[in-house]
N, C-alpha and C positions, 0 to 999 in steps of 0.2 A: 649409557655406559656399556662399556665392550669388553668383556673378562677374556682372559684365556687361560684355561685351567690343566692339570694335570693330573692323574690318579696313577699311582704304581705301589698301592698298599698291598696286594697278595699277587694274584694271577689271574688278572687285567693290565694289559697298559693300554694307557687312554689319553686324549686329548681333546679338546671342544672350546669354543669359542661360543658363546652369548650374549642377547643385549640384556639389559633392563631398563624398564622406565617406572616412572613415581609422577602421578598425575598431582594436584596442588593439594588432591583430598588424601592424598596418601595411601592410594590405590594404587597396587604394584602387579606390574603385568610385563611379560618376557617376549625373547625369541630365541630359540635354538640355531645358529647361524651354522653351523658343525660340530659333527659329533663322533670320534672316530673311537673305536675299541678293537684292539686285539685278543683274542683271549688265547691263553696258553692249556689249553685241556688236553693237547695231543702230547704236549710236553710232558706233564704229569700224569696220566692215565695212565702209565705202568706200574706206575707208585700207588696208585690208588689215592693220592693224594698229594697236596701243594708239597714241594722239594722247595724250601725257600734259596740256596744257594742257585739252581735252574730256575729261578723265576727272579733274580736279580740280574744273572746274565743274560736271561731273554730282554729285559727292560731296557736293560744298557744298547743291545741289540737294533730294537725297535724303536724306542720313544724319539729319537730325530727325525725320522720317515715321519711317524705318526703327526707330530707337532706340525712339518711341513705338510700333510693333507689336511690336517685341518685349519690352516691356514688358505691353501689353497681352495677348500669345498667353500669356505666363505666370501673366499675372493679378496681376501687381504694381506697386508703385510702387516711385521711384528711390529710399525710404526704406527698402524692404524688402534690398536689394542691400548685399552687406559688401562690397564692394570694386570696383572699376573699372578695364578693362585696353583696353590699347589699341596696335594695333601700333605701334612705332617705330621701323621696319625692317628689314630693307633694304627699298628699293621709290621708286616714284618721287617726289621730295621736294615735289610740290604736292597728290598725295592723302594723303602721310606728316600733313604737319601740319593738313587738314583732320580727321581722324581725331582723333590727338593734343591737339590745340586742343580740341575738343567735349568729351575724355576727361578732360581737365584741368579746364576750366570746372565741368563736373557733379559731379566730383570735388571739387572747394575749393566749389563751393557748395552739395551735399551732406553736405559735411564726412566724405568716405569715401575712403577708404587706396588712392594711383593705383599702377599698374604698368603698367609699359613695357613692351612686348613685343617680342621677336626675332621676326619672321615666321619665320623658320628651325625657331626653338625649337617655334613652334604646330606646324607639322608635323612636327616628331621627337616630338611628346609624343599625340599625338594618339591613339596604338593604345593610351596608359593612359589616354584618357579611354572608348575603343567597348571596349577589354576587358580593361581592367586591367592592363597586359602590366608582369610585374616588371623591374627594371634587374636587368643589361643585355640590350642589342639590338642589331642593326644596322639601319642604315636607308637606305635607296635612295631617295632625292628626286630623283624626275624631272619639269618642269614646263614652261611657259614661259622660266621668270626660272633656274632651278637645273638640274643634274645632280651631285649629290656619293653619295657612300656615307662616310655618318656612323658612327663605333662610339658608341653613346649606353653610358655608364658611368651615370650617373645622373643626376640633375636638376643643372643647369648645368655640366656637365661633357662634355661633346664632346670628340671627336678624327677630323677630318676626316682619312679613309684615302684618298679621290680626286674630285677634281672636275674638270669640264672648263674646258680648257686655251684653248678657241673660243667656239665655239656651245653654247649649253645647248639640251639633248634637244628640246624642245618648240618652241623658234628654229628646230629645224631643217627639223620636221615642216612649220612654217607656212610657213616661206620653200621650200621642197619644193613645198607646195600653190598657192603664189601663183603660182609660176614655170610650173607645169603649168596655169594655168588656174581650181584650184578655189577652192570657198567661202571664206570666216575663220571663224569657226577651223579651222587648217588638220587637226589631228591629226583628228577624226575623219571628214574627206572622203579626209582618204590613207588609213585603214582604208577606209573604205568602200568607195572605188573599189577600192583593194587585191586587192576580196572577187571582182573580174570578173579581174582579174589572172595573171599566169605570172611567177611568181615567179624561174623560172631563165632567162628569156631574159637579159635584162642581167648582167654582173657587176661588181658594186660593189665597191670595197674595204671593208677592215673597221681602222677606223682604230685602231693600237694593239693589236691583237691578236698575243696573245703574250709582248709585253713586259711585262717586270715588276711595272712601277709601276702604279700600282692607276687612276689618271685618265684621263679621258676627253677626244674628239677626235669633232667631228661636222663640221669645216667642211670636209675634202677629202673625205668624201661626200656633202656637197652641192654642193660644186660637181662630182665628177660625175655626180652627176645634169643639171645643168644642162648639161654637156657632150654627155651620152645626147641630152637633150631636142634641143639644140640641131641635133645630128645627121640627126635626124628630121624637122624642120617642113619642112610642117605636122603635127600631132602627130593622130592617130584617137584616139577612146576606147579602143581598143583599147591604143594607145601608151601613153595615159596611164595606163591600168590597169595595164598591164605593168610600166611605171616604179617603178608606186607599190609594186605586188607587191613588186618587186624590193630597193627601198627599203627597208621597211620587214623585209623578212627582214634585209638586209646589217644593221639595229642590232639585232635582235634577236639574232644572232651576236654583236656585238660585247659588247651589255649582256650577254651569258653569262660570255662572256670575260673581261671585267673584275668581273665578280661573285664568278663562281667565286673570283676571285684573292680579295674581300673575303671573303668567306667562310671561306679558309683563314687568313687572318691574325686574322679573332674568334675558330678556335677556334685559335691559337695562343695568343691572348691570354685567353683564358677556357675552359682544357680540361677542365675539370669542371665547363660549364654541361651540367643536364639535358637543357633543351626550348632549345635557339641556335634565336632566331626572326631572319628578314627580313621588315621591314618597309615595305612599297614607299608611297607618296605621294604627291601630287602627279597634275595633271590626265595625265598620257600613261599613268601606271598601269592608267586603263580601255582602254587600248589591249586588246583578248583576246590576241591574238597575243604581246605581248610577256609579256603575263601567266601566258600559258599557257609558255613558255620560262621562265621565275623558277620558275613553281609546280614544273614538273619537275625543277629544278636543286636548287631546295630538297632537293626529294623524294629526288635520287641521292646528297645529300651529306649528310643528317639533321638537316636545320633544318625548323621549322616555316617557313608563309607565310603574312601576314597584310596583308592591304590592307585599311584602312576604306573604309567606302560611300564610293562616288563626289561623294557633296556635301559630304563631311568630305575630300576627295584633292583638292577643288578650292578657291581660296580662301573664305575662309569665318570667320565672327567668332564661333563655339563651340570652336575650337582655340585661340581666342586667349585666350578665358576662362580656357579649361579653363588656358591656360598659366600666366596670372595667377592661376589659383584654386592652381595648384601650388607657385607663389612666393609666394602668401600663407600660404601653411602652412608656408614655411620659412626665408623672408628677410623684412627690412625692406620695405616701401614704396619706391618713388621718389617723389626730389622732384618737384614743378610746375615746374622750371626744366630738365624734362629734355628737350632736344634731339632734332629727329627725326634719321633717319639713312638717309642712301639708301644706304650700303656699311656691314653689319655681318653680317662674316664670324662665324657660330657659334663656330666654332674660333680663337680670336684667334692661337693660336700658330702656327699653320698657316702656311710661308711661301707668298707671291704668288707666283703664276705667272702664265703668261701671260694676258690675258683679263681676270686677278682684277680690279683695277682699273678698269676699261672703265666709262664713265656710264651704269648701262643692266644693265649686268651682277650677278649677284647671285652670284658664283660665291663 
């Protein structure tokens, strides 16, 4: 089966074509046939952050060019493709239906079978498109727009075990960076500086750690940070490396903390899984430092750790295929009448909390 997908949830536009196959034992193994991603960072780096209005007219811009190269990196035409996928949220609702709209159009006038995609679901599905990973898993979606740990039960079935209650992981990184001074995107100028850093001169709190409940809390460590900073000015590089050092250890503590807790409740919930993998996601995943904390946590508690390459953790329209290529082999189609959606929590049953709701938010 041949998907061809689409992504224009924030600021990426994306396109990619994929196979999939299903041997008779129901062992599922892929191929990337094209993968194209524009990103719009030069757009937005004046702003210090995504402009949704400039990252709808980029889409609109780009995404023909883009669909036709990756049509052509695969060497096919829209007649060769069984089916057509395309994110329909969550994300911001002027790239939703620039996305959507095209997906639809090619669809009804190719006459090929459309599917909707959860941006959520492309990245919980994603480590069975790079390694076949069988149901079930858990999953750590850390990103800009997310922070949850998902139990992935099987294809359309979630159970969000914790999300954040504030700021998502990667909001936090960037507003961290902007307030200190550095580049957009923020997450890997706070690594970087980090790297000149003294991690234990500041102490940060570590929000939520201890308690119980499996969700997350980044906004009273950003604001003290902001409180550190403000103590300071004018702030040396040295300051700001310090900061960032410091920063950046106080969530790796935290994402432990709250891991570990996810961790004991998958193998409560699946105590005679063989290989319990964690599955980490999303762009803060290339963080090393945070990564190297997961890998060892893994390692003390007996879960494997698997992160996809960094251009499959970032958004990206071969997750979104691969998601469509997964619902094509097991559901209907959606209609052409279907709706984009800027809040479409995975877990529908999952009650709101705070934050969940928020314009903007993908919690």
């Amino acid at each position: 089966m041949r998907v061809l997908g689409i992504e224009t949830s924030c600021d990426e536009t994306a396109a990619a074509i994929i196979e999939r196959f299903e041997n008779e034992q129901g062992e599922v193994s892929s191929r990337i046939l094209s993968n194209v991603v524009l990103s719009q960072i030069a757009e937005h780096e004046p702003y210090g952050g995504v402009v949704p209005e400039i990252a709808a007219r980029a889409h609109v811009e780009a995404l023909d060019g883009l669909i036709a190269k990756a049509l052509a990196d695969a060497d096919m035409s829209i007649n060769d493709v069984d089916a057509i996928a395309a994110t329909a949220g969550p994300g911001l609702i002027g790239g939703l239906i620039v996305g959507l709209m095209t997906a639809k159009a090619m669809a009804f006038a190719a006459d090929k079978p459309f599917y909707a995609v959860n941006h959520l679901e492309g990245h919980a599905l994603t480590a069975r498109l790079t390694d076949g990973l069988p149901f079930p898993y858990l999953l750590l979606l850390v990103s800009g727009g997310h922070t949850q740990v998902i139990l992935v039960h099987g294809l359309g079935h979630y159970e969000r075990l914790g999300t954040t209650i504030d700021d998502a992981l990667g909001e936090a990184f960037d507003k961290t960076a902007k307030l200190l001074g550095l580049p957009y995107p923020g997450g890997p100028a706070v690594e970087q500086a980090a790297l000149n850093g003294d991690a234990s001169r500041f102490e940060l709190p570590r929000p939520l750690k201890g308690e119980a409940r499996l969700d997350f809390s980044f906004s009273g460590l950003k604001t003290a940070v902001r409180q550190t900073a403000t103590q300071l000015v004018p702030l040396s590089d040295q300051d700001v490396a310090d900061i960032c050092a410091s920063f950046q250890t106080a969530v790796a503590d935290t994402l432990n903390d709250r891991v570990k807790r996810s961790l004991n409740k998958f193998l409560e919930t699946y105590p005679d899984k063989e290989k319990p993998t964690l599955v980490v996601a999303g762009g803060v995943a290339a963080n090393k430092v945070l990564r190297k904390g997961l890998e060892t946590l893994c390692e003390k508690h007996g879960f494997d750790f698997l992160a996809p390459p960094h251009i499959l953790c970032t958004d990206n329209a071969a997750m979104i295929a691969w998601a469509g290529a997964e619902h094509a082999a097991r559901t209907e189609p959606d209609n052409l009448d279907f709706a984009p959606r800027s809040r479409w929590p995975l877990d529908s049953t999952a009650a709101p909390l705070i934050g969940f709701g928020r314009r903007g938010a993908k919690a």
